[in-house]
C-alpha positions in Angstrom: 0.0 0.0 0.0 1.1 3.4 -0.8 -0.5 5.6 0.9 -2.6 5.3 4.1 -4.9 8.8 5.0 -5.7 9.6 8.7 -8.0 11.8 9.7 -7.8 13.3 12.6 -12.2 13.5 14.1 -12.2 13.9 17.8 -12.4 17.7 18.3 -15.0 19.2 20.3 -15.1 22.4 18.5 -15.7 24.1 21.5 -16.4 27.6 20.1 -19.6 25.9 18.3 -21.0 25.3 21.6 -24.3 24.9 21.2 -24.1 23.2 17.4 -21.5 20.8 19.5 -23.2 20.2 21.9 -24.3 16.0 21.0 -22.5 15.5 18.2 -18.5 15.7 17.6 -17.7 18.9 15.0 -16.5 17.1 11.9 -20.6 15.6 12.2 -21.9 19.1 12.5 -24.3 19.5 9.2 -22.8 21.9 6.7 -24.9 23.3 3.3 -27.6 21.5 3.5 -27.6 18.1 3.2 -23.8 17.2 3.7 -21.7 16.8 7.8 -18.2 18.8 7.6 -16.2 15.5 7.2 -18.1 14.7 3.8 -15.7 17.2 2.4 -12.2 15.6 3.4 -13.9 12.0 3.0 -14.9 12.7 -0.1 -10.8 14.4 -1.2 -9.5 11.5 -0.3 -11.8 9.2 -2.6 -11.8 10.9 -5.2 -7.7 11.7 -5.2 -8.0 7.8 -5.5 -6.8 7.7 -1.4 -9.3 4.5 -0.5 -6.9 3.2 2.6 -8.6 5.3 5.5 -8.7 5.7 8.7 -10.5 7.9 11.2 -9.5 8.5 14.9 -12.6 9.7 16.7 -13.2 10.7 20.7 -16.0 13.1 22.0 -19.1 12.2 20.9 -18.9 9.8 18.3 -22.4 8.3 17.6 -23.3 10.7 15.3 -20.6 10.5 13.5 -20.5 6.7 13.5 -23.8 6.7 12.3 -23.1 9.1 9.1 -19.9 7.6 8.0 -21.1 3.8 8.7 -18.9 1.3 6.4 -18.2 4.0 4.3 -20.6 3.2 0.9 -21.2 6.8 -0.1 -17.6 7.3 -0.4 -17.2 4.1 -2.1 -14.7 3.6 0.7 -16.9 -0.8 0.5 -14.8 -2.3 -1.8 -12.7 -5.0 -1.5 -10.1 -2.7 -2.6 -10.6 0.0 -0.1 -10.2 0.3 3.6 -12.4 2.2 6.2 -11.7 1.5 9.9 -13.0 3.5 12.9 -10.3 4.2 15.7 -11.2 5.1 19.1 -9.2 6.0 22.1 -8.2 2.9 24.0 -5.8 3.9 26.7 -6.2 7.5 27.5 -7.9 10.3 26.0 -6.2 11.7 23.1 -3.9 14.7 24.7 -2.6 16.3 21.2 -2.9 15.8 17.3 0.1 13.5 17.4 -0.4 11.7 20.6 -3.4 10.5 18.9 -2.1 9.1 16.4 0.8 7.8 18.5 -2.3 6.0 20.3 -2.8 3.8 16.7 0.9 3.1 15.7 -0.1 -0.4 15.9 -2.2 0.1 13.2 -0.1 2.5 11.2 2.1 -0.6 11.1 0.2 -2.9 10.7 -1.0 -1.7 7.3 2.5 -0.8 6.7 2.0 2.4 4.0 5.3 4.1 1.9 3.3 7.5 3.0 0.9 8.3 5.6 -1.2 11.6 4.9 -2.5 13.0 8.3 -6.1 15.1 7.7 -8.3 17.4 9.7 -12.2 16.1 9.6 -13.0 19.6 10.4 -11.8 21.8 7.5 -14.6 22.5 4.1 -12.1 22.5 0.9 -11.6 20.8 -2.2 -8.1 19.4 -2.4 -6.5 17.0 -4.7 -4.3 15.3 -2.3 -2.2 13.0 -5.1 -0.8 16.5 -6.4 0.5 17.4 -2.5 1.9 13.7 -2.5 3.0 14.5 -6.1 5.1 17.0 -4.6 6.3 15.2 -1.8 8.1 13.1 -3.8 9.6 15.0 -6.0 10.9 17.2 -2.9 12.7 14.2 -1.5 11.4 15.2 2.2 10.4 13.1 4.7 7.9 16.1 5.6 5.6 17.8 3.5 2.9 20.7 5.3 -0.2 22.3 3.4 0.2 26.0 3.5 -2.4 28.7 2.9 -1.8 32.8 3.6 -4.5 33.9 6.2 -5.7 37.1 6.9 -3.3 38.5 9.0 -5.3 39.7 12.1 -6.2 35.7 12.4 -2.4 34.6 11.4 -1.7 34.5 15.6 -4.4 31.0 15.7 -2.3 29.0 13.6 1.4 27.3 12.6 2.9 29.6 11.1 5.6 29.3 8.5 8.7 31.1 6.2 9.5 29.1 3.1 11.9 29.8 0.0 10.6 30.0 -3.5 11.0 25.8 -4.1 8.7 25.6 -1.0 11.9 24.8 1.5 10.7 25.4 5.1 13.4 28.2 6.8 11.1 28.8 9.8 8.1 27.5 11.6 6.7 28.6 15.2 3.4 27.3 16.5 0.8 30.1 17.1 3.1 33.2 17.9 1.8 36.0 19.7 3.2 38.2 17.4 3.6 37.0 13.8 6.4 37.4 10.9 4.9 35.6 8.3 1.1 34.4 7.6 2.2 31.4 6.0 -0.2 29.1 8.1 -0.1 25.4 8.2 -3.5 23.7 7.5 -2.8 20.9 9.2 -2.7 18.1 6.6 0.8 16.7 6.0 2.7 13.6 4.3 5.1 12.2 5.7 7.6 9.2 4.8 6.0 6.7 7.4 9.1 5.5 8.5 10.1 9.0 9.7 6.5 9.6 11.2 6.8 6.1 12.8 10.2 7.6 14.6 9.0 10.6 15.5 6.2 9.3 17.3 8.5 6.3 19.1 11.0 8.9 20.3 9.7 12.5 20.9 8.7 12.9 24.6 5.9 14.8 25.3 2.6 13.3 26.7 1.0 16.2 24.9 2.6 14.9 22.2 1.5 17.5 19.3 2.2 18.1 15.3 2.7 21.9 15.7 4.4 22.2 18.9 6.6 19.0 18.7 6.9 17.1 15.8 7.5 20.0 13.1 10.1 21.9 15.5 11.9 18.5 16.1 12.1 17.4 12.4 12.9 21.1 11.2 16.3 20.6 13.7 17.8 17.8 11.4 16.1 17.6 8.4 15.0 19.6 5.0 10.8 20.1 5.1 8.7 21.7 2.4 5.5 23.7 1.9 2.9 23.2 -0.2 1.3 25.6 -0.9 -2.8 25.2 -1.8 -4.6 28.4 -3.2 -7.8 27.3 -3.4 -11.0 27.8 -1.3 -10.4 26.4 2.5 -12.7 27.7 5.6 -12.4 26.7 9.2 -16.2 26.8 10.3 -15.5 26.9 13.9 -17.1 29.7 15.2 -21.0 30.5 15.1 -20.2 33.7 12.5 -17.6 31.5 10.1 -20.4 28.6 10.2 -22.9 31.2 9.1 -20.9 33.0 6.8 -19.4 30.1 5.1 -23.1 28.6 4.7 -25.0 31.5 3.5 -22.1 32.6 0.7 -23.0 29.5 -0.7 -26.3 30.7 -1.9 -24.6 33.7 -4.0 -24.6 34.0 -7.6 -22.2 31.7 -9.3 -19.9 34.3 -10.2 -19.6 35.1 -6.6 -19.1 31.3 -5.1 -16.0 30.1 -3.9 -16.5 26.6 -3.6 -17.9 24.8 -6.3 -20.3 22.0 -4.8 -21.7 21.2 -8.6 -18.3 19.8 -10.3 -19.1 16.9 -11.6 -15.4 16.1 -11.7 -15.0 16.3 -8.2 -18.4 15.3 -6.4 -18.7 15.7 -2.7 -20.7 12.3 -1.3 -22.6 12.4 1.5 -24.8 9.7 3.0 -28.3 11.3 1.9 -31.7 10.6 3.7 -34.7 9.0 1.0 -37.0 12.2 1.3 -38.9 13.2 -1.7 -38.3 16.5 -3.8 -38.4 20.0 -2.5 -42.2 21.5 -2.8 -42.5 24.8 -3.3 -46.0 26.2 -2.6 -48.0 29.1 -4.9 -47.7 32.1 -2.4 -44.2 31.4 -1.3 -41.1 34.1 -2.3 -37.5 32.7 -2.3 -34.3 34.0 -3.3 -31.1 33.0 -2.8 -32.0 29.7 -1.0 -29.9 26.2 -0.8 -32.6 23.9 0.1 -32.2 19.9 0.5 -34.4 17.4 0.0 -37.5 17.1 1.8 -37.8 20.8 1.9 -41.3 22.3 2.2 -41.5 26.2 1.7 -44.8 28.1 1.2 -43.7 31.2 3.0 -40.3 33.5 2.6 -36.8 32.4 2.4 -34.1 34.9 1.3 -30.7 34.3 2.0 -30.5 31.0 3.7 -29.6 27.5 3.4 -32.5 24.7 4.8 -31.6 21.3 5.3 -33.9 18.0 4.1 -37.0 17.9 5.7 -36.9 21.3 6.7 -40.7 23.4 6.6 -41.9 27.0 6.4 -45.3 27.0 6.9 -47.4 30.0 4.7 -46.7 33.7 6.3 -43.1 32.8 8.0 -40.6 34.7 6.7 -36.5 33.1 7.4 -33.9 35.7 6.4 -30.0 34.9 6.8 -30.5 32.0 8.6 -29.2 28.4 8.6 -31.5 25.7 9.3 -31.2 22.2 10.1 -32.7 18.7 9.5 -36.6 18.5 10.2 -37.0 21.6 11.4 -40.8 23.4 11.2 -40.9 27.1 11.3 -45.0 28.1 12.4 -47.2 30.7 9.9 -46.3 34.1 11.1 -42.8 33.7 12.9 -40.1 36.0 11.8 -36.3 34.7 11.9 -33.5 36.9 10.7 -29.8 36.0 11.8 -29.8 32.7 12.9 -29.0 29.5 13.2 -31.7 26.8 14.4 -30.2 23.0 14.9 -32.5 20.1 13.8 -35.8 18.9 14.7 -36.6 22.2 16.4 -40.1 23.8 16.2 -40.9 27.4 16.0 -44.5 28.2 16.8 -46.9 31.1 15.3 -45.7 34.8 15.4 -42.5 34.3 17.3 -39.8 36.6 16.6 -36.0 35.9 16.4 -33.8 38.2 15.6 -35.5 41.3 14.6 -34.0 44.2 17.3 -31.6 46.9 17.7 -30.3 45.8 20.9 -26.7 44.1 20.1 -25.8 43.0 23.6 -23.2 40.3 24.1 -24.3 37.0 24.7 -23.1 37.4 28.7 -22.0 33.9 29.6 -19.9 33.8 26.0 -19.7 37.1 24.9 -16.5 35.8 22.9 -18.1 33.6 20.6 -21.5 35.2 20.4 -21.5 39.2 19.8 -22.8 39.9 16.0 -26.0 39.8 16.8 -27.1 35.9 15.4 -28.9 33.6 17.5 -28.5 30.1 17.8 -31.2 27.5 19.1 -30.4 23.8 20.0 -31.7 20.6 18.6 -35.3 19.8 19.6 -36.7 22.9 20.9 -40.1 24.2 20.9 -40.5 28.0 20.5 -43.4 28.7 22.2 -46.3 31.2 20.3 -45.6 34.4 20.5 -42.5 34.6 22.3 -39.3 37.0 21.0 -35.7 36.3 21.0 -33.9 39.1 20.6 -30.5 38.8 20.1 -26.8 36.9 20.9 -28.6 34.6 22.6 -28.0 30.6 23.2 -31.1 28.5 23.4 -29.5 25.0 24.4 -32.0 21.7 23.9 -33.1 21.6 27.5 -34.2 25.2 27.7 -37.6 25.9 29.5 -39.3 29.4 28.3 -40.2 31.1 31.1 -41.1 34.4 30.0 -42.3 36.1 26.2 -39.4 38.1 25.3 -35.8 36.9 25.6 -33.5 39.8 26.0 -30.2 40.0 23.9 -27.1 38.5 25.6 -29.4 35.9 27.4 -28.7 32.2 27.1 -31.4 29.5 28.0 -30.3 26.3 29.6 
């Protein structure tokens, strides 16, 4: 076997919160009808990568369930390889520890390469071109490299690299930055230098940026590669927004191309029949999935399958999930509603000019969206102003929800 891909899918995702709250990130849904890991899943089959592995930890179910043995990807042949790792010593302390935890496997299966992947990342990448590279580089190390907007370059690895992609500096998340070279976390390594790495570098902690990159860089020659294409990291409530509603733009206007045939993202898909539109309803600039019912008005937004706006509700900017029924009359603008929720008659989300800081996380919740857990019910009537965090087992005590509040 040539190549063996890892992805790494046991983040929290912590600054989701609420959208993490039962289900692992790399499961959170993401344009409709797809989870976040469909996108790296899917680059590996189709860059013809069908030896796969995918080390999970918090809250796995979900994910389980979505990925099962793999036959959306085509990852069910007798030719291909799909095998879930969990943690089965301790809880994974750093990227590399966790795959430290599987070296049994690693060589077991015994690969020339072994590419490491994030299951929390939306791109399009044609990993055989990286590996392409690799070789051609004769390293031991190659890291994907994107510039970042510099007022974010502090949140990543950050690297300096000569005009042939040679690595000349690399420091792990730097308080003040020199470059904004930042790694994206996917790399290819020789596995018999990964293999050492992981046998000899003490650290419990053990982690790609902090310790295996510095250590490697001390003795040997790495490269960057360097990937210029669309690539998001949808881990906050306003980048998960963002990223989802710039979808429904014109085509001119969209980044990431979802309908290239030549490079199709898979998902496991649920058997719902076609969206209905009904004769009174007003849409533009929708993404809506399968099972969608809409006979009110949807501007700006992106509904999963199943999802239904009843006659006289009106959705604007908003993201919302699977099985989801929004009431005649209710008004939602700015948010983002998880699955099987149900918003009654005439409530109100969103619509006020009071922009007060969600108070318990005013660091993730400040631009005035809402969010609102899986299975609630909205009661009639009742307004939501803004910032605010409606988690699943919230109880509605009172009609209007002031900005900055968070139910629990």
């Amino acid at each position: 076997m040539e190549t063996l891909a890892l992805i790494l899918a046991g983040g929290r995702g912590s600054r989701l919160d609420i959208l993490s709250e039962k289900r692992v990130k790399p499961a959170v849904p993401f344009a409709g009808k797809y989870r976040i890991i469909d996108f790296t899943l899917s680059n590996c089959t189709n860059s013809g990568i069908y030896d796969i592995a995918i080390l999970t930890q918090y809250l796995p179910l979900s994910l389980n369930e979505h990925i099962a043995v793999g036959k959306p990807w085509d990852l069910d042949r007798r030719d291909s390889s799909l095998t879930m790792l969990q943690p089965h010593k301790d809880w994974y302390s750093g990227t590399a520890d966790a795959v430290r935890q599987n070296i049994e496997y690693i060589k077991r299966k015994n690969p020339k390469y072994t590419l490491i992947l994030s299951g929390d990342h939306i791109y399009k990448m044609d990993y055989k071109k990286m590996i392409d590279f690799h070789i051609k580089s004769k390293t031991k190390l190659t890291i994907a490299v994107q510039p970042v907007p510099w007022e974010d370059a502090h949140r990543f690895g950050l690297l300096t690299c000569e005009e042939d992609g040679l690595i000349t500096n690399f420091l792990e998340k730097p308080k003040e930055p020199e470059s904004n070279l930042a790694s994206m976390g996917i790399y290819v390594f020789n596995t018999d230098t990964l293999l050492e790495a992981l046998e000899t570098i003490e650290a419990d902690d053990l982690d790609f940026g902090k310790h295996v990159i510095p250590k490697l860089l001390e003795t040997e020659k790495l490269y960057g590669y360097v990937f210029d294409d669309y690539w998001k990291d949808v881990g906050t409530y306003d980048a998960y927004l963002e990223a989802n509603l710039a979808l429904t733009n014109t085509v001119d206007k969209i980044e990431l191309d979802m309908y290239d045939r030549n490079w199709k993202i898979h998902t496991r898909s649920q058997e719902l029949p076609s969206v209905k539109v009904g004769s009174k309803a007003i849409i533009s600039q929708a993404l809506m999935s399968n099972g969608t019912i809409v006979a009110g008005t949807v501007k700006r937004c992106v509904l999963s399958p199943g999802v239904i706006i009843h006659p006289g509700a009106t959705v604007i900017n908003s993201v919302i999930l699977n099985d989801t029924e929004i009431m005649p009359g209710a008004y939602i603008e700015n948010a983002i509603i998880d699955k099987r929720c149900k918003i009654m008659d005439h409530v109100i989300i969103g619509n006020s000019e009071d922009y007060t800081p969600n108070k318990a996380k005013p660091d993730i919740l400040s631009s005035g969206l809402n969010v609102i857990g899986s299975g609630v019910v909205v009661p009639e009537g009742t307004v939501i102003q803004r910032n605010c965090r409606i988690f699943s087992s919230a109880k509605f005590k009172d009609k209007v929800i002031t900005s900055g509040s968070t139910l629990s």
